[in-house]
PDB file of N, CA, C, O and CB in Angstrom:
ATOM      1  N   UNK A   1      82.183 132.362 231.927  1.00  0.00           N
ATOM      2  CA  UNK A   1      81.666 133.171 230.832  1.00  0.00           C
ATOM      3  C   UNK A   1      82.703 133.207 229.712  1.00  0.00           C
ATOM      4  O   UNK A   1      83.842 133.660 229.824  1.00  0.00           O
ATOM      5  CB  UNK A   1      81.317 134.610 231.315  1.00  0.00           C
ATOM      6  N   UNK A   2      82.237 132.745 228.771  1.00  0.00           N
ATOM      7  CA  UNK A   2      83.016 132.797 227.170  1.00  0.00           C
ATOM      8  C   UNK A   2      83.166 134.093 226.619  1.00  0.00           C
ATOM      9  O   UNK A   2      82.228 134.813 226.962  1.00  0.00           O
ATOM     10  CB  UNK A   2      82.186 132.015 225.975  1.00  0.00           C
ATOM     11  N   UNK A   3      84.078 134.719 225.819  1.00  0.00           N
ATOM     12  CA  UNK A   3      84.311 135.951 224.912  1.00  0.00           C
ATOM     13  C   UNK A   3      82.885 135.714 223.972  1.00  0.00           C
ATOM     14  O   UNK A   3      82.506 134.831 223.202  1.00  0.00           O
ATOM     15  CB  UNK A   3      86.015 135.897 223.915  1.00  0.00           C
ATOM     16  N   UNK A   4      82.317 137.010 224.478  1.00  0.00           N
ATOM     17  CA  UNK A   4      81.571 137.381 223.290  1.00  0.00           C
ATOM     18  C   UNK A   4      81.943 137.759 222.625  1.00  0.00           C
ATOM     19  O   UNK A   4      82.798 138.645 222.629  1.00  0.00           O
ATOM     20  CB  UNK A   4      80.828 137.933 223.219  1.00  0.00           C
ATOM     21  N   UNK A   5      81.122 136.892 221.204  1.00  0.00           N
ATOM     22  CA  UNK A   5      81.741 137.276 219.681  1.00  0.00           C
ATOM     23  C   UNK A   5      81.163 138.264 219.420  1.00  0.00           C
ATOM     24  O   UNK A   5      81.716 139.080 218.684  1.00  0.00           O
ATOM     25  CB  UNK A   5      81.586 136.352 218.471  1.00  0.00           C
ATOM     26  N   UNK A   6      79.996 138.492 219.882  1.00  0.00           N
ATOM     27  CA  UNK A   6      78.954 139.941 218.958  1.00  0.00           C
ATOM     28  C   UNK A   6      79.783 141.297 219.327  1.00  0.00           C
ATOM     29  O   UNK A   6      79.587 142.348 218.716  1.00  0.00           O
ATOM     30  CB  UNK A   6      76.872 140.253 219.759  1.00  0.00           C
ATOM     31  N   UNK A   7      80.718 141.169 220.375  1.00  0.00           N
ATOM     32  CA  UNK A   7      82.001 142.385 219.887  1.00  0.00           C
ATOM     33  C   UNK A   7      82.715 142.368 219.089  1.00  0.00           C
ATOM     34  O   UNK A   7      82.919 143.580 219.023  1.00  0.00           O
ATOM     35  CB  UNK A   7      82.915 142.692 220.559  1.00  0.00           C
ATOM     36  N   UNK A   8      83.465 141.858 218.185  1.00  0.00           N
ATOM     37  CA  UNK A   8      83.636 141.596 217.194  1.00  0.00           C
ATOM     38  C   UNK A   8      83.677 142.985 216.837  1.00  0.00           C
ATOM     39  O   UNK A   8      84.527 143.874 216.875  1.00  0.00           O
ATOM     40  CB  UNK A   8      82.854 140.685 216.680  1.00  0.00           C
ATOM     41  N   UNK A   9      81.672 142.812 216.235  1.00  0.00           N
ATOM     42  CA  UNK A   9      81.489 143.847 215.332  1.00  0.00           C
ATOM     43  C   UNK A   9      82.045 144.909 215.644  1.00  0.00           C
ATOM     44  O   UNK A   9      82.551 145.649 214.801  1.00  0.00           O
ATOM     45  CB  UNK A   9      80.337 144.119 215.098  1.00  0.00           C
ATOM     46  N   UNK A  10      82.039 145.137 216.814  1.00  0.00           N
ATOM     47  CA  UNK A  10      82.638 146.977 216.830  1.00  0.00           C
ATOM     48  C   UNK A  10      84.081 147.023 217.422  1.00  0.00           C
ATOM     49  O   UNK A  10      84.644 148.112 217.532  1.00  0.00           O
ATOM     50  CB  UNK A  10      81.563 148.190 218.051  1.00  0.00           C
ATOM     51  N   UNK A  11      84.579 146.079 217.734  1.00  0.00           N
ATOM     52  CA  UNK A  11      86.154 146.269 218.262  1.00  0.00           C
ATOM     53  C   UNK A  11      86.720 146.483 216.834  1.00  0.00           C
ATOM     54  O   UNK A  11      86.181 145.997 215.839  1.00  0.00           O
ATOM     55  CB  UNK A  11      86.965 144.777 219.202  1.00  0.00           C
ATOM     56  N   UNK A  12      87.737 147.169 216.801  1.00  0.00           N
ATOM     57  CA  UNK A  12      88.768 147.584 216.119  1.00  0.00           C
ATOM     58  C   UNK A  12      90.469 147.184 216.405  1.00  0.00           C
ATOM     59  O   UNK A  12      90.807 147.053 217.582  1.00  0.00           O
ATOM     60  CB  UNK A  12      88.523 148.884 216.228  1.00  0.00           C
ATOM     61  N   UNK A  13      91.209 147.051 215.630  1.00  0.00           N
ATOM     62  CA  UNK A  13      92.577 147.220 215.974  1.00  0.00           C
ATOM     63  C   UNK A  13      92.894 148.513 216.300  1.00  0.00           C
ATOM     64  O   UNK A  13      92.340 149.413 215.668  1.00  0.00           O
ATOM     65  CB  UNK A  13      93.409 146.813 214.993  1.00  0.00           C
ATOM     66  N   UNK A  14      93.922 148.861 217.430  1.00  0.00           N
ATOM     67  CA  UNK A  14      94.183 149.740 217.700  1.00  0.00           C
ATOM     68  C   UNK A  14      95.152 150.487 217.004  1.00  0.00           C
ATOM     69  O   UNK A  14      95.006 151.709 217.037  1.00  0.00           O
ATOM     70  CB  UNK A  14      94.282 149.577 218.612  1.00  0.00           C
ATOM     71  N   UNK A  15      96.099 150.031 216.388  1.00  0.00           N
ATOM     72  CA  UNK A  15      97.250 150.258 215.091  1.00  0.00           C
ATOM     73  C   UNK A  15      96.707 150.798 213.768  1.00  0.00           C
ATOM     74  O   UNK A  15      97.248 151.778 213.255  1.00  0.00           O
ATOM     75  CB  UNK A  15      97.965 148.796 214.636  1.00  0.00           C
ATOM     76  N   UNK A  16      95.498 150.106 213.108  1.00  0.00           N
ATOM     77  CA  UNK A  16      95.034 150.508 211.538  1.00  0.00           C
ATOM     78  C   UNK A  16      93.639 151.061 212.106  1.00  0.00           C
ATOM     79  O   UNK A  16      93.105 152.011 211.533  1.00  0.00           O
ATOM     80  CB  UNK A  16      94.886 149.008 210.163  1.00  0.00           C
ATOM     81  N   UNK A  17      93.183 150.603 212.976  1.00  0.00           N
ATOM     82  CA  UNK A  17      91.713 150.872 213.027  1.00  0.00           C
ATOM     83  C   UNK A  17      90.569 150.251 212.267  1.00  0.00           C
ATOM     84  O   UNK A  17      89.370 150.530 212.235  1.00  0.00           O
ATOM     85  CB  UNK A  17      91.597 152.046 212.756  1.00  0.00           C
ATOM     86  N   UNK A  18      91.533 149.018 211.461  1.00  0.00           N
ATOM     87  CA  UNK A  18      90.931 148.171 210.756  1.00  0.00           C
ATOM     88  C   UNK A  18      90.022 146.894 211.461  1.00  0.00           C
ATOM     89  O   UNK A  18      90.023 146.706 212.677  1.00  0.00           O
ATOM     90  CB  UNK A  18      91.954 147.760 209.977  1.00  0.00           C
ATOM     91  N   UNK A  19      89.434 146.253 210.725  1.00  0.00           N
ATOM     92  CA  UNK A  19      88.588 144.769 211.322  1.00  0.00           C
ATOM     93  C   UNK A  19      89.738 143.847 211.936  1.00  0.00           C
ATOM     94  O   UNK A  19      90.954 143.918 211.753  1.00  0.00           O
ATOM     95  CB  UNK A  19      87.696 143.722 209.879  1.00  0.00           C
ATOM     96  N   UNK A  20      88.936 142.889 212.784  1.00  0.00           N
ATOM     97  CA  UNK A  20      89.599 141.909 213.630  1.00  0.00           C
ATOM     98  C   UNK A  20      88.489 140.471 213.217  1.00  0.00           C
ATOM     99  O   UNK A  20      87.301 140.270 212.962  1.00  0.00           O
ATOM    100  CB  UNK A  20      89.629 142.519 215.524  1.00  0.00           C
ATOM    101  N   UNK A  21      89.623 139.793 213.339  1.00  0.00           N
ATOM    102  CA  UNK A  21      88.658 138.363 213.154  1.00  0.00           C
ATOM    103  C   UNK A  21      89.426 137.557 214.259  1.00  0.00           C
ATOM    104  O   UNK A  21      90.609 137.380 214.547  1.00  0.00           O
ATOM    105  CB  UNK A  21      88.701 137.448 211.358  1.00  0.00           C
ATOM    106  N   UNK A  22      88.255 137.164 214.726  1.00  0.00           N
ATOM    107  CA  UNK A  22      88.603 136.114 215.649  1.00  0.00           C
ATOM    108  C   UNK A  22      88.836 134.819 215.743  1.00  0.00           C
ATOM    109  O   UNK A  22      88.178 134.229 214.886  1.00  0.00           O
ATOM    110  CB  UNK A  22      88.035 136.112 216.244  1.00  0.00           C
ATOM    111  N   UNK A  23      89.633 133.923 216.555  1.00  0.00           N
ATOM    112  CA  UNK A  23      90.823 132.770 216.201  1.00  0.00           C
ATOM    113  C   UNK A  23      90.475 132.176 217.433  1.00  0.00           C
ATOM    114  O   UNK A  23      91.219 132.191 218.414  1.00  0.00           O
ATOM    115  CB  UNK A  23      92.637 133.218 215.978  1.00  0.00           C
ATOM    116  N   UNK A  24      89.004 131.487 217.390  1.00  0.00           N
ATOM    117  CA  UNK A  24      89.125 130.981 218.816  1.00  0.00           C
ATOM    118  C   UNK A  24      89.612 130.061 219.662  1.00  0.00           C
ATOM    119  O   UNK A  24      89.653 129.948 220.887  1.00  0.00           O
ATOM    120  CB  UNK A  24      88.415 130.847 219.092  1.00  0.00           C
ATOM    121  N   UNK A  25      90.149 129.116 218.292  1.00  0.00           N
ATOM    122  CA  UNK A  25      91.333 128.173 219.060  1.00  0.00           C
ATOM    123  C   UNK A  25      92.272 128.720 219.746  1.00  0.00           C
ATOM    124  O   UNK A  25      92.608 128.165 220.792  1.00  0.00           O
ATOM    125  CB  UNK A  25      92.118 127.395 218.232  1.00  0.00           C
ATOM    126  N   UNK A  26      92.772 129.652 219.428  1.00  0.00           N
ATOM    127  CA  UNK A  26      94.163 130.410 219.852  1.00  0.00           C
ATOM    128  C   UNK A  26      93.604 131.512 221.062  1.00  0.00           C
ATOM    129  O   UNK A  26      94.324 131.794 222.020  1.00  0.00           O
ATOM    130  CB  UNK A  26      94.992 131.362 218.299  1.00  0.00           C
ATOM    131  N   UNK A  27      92.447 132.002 220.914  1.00  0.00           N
ATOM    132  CA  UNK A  27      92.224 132.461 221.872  1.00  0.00           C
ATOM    133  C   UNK A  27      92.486 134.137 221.641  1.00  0.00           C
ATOM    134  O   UNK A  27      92.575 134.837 222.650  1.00  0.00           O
ATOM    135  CB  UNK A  27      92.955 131.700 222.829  1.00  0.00           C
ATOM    136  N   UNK A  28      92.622 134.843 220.106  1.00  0.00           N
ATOM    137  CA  UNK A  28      93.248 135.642 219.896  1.00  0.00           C
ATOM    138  C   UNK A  28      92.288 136.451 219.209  1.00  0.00           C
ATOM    139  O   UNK A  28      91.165 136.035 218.923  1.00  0.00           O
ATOM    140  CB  UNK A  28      94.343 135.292 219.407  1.00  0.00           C
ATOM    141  N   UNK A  29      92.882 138.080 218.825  1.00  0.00           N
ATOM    142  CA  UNK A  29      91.606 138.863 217.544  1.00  0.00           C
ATOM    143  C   UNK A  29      92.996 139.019 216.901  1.00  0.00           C
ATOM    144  O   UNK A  29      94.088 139.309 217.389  1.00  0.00           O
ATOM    145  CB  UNK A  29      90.306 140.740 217.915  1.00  0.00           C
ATOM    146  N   UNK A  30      92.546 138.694 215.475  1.00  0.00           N
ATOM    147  CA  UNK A  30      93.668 138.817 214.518  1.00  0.00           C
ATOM    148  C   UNK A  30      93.433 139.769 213.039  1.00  0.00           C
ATOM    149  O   UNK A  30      92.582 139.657 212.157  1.00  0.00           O
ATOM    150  CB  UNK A  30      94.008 137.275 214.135  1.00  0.00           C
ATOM    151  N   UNK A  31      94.884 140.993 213.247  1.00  0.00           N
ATOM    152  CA  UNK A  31      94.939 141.923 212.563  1.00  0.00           C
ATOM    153  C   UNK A  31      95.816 141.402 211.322  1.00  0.00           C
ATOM    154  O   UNK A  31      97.016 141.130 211.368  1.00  0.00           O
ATOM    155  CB  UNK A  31      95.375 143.045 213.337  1.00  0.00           C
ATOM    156  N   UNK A  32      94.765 141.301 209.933  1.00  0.00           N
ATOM    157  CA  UNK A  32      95.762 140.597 209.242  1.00  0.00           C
ATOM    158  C   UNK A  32      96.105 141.874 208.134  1.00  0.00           C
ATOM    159  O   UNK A  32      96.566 141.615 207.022  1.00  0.00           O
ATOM    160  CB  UNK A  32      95.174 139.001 208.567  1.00  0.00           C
ATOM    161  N   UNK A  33      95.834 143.225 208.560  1.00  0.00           N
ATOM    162  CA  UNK A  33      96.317 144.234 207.753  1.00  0.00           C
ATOM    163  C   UNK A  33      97.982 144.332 208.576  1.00  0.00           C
ATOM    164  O   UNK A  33      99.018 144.518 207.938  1.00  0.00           O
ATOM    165  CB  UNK A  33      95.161 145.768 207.800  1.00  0.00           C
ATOM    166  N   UNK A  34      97.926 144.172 209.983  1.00  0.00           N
ATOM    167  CA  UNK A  34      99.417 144.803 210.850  1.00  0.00           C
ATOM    168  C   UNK A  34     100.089 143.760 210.925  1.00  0.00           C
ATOM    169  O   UNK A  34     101.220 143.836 211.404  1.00  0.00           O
ATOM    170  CB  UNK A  34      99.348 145.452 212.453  1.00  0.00           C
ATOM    171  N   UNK A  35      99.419 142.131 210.339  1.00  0.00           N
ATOM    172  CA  UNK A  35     100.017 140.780 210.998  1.00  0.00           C
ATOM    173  C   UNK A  35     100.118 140.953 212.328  1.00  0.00           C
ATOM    174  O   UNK A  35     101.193 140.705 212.874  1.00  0.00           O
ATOM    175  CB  UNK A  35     101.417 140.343 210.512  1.00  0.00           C
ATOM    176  N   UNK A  36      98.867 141.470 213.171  1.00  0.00           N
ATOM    177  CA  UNK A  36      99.162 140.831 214.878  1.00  0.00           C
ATOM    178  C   UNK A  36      97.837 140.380 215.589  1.00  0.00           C
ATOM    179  O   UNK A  36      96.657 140.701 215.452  1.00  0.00           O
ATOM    180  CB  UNK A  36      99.863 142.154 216.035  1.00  0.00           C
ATOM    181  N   UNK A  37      98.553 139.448 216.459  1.00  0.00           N
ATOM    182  CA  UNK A  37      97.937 138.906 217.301  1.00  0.00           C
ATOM    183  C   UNK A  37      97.461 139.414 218.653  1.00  0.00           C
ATOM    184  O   UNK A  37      98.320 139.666 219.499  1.00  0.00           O
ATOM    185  CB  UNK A  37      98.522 138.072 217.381  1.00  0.00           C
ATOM    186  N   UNK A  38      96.017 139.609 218.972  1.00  0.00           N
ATOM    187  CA  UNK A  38      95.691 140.141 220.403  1.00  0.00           C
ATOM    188  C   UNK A  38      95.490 139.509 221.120  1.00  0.00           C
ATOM    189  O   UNK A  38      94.275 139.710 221.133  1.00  0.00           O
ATOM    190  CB  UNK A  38      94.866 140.816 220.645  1.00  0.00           C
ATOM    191  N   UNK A  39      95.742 138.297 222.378  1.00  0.00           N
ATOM    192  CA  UNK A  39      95.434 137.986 223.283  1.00  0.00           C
ATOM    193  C   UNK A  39      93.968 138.062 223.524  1.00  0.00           C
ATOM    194  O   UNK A  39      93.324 138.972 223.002  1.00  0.00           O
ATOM    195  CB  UNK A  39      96.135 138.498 223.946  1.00  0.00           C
ATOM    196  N   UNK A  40      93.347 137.097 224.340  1.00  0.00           N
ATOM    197  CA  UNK A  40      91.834 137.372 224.764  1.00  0.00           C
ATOM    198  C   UNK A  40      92.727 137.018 226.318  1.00  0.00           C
ATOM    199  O   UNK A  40      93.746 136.332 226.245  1.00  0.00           O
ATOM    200  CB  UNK A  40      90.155 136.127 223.995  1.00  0.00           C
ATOM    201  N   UNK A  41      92.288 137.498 227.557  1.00  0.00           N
ATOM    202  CA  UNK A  41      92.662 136.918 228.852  1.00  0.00           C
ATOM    203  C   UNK A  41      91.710 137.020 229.802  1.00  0.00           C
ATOM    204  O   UNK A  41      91.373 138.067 230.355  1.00  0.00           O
ATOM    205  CB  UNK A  41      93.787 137.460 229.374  1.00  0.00           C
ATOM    206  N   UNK A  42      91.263 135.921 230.001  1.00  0.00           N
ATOM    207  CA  UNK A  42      89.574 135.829 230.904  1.00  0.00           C
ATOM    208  C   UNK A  42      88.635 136.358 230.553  1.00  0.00           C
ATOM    209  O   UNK A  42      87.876 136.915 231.347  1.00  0.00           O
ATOM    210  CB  UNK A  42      89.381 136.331 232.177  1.00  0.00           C
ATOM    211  N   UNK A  43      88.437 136.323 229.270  1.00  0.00           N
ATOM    212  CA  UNK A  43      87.413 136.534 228.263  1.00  0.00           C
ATOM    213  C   UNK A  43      87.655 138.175 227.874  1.00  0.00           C
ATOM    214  O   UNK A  43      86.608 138.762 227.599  1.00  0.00           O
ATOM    215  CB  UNK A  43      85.785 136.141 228.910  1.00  0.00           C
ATOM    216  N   UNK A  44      88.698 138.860 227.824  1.00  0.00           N
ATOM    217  CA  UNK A  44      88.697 140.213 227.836  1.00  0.00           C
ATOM    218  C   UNK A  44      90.309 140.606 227.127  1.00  0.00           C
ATOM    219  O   UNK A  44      91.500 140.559 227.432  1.00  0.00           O
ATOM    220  CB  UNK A  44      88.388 140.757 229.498  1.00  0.00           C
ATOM    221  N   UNK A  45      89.294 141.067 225.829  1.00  0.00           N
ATOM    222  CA  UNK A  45      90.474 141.198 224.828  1.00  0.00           C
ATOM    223  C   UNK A  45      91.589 142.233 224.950  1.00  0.00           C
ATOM    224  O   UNK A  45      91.283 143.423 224.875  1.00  0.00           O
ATOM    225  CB  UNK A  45      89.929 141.445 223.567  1.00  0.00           C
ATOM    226  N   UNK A  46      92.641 141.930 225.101  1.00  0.00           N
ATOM    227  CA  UNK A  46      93.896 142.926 225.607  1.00  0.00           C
ATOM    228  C   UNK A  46      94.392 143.561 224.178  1.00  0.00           C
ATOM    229  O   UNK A  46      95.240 143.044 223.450  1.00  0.00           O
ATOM    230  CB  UNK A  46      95.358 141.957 226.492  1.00  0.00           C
ATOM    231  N   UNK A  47      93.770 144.650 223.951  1.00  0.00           N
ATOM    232  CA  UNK A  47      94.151 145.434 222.480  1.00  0.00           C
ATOM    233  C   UNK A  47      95.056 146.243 222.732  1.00  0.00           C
ATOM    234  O   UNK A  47      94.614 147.391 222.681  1.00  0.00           O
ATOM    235  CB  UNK A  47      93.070 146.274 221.742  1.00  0.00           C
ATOM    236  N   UNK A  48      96.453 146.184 223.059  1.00  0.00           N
ATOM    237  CA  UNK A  48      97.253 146.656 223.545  1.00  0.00           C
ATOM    238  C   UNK A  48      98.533 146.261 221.889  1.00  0.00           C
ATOM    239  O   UNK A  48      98.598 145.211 221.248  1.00  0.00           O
ATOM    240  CB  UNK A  48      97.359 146.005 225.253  1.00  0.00           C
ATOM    241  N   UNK A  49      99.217 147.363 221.714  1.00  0.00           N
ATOM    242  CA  UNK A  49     100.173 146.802 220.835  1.00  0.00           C
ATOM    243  C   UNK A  49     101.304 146.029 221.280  1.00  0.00           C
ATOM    244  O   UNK A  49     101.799 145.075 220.680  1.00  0.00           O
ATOM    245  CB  UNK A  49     100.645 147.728 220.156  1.00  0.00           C
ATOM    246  N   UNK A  50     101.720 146.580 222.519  1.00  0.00           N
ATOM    247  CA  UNK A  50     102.962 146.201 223.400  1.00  0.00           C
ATOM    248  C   UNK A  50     102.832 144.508 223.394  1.00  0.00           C
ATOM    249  O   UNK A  50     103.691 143.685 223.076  1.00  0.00           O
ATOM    250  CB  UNK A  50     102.867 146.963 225.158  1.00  0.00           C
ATOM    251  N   UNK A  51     101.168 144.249 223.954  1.00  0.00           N
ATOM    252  CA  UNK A  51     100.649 142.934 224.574  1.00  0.00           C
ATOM    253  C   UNK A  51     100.158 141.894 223.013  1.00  0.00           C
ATOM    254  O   UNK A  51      99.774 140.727 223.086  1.00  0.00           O
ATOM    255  CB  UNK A  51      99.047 143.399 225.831  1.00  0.00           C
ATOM    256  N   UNK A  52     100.288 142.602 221.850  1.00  0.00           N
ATOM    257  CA  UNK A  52     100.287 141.597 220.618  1.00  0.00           C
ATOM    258  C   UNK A  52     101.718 140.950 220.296  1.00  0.00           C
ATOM    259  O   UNK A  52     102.798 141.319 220.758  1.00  0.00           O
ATOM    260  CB  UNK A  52      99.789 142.405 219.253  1.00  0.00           C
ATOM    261  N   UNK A  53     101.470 139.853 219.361  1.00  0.00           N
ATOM    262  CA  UNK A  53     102.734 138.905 218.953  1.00  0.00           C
ATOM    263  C   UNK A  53     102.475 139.019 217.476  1.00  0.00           C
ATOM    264  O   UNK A  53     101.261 138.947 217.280  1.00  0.00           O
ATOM    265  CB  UNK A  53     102.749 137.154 219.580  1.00  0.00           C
ATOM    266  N   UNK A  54     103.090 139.155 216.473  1.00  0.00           N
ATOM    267  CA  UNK A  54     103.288 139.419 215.079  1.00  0.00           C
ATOM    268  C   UNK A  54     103.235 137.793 214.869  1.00  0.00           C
ATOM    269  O   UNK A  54     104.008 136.889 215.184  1.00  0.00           O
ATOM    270  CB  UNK A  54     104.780 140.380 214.579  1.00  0.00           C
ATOM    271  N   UNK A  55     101.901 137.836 214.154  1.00  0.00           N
ATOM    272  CA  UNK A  55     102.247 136.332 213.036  1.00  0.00           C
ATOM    273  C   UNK A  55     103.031 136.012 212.167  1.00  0.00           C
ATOM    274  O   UNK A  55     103.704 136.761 211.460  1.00  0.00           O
ATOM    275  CB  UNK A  55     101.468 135.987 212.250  1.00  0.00           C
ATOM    276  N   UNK A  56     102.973 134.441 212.167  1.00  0.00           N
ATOM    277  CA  UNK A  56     104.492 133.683 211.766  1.00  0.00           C
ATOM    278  C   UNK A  56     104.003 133.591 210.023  1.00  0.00           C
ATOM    279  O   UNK A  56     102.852 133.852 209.675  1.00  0.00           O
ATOM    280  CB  UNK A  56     104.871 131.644 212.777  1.00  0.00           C
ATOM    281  N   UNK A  57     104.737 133.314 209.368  1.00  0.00           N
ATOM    282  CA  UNK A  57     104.616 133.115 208.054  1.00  0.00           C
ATOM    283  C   UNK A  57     103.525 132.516 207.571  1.00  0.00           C
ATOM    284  O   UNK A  57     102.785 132.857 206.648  1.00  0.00           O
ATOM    285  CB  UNK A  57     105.539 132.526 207.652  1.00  0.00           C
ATOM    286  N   UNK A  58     103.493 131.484 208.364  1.00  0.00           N
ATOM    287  CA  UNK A  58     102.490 130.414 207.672  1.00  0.00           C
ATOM    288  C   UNK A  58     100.814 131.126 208.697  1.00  0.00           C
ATOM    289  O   UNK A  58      99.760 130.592 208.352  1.00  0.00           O
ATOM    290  CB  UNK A  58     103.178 128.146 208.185  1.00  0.00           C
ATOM    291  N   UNK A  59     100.740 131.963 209.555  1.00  0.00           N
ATOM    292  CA  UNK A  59      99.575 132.360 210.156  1.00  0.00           C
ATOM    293  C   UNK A  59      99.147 133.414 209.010  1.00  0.00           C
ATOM    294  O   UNK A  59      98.014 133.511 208.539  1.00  0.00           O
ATOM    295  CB  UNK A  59      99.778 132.944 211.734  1.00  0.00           C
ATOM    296  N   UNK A  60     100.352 134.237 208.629  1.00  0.00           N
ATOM    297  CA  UNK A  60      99.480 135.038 207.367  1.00  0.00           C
ATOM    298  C   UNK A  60      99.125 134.952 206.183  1.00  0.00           C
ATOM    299  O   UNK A  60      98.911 135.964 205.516  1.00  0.00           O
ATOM    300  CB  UNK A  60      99.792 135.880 207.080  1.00  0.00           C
ATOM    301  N   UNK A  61      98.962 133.405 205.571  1.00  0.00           N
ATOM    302  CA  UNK A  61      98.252 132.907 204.678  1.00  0.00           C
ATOM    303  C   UNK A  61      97.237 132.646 204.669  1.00  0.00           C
ATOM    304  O   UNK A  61      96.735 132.158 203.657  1.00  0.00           O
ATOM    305  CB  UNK A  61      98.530 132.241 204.362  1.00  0.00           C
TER     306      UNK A  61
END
């Protein structure tokens, strides 16, 4: 079973409470108000701040 996208709509970042867009090459939901990266892990998005990685320069363009 693949990450459903139609969550999307209602997941939030946990930091701004802002939108997430999803990066499905990477496998990630990406907060480009906090610059971070959320993990997806067996289809189940880890919205954890501890468990995000801050994008690199060239990811927040």
């Amino acid at each position: 079973m693949a990450f459903d996208i139609k969550l999307i709509e209602i997941l939030a970042c946990p930091v701004c409470k802002g939108k997430l867009d999803y990066k499905k090459d990477a496998g990630e939901l990406i907060c480009k108000f906090d610059r971070l990266a959320y993990p997806i892990q067996n289809d189940i998005p880890v919205l954890l701040e501890v468990e995000a990685r801050t994008l690199t320069q060239e990811e927040r363009l």
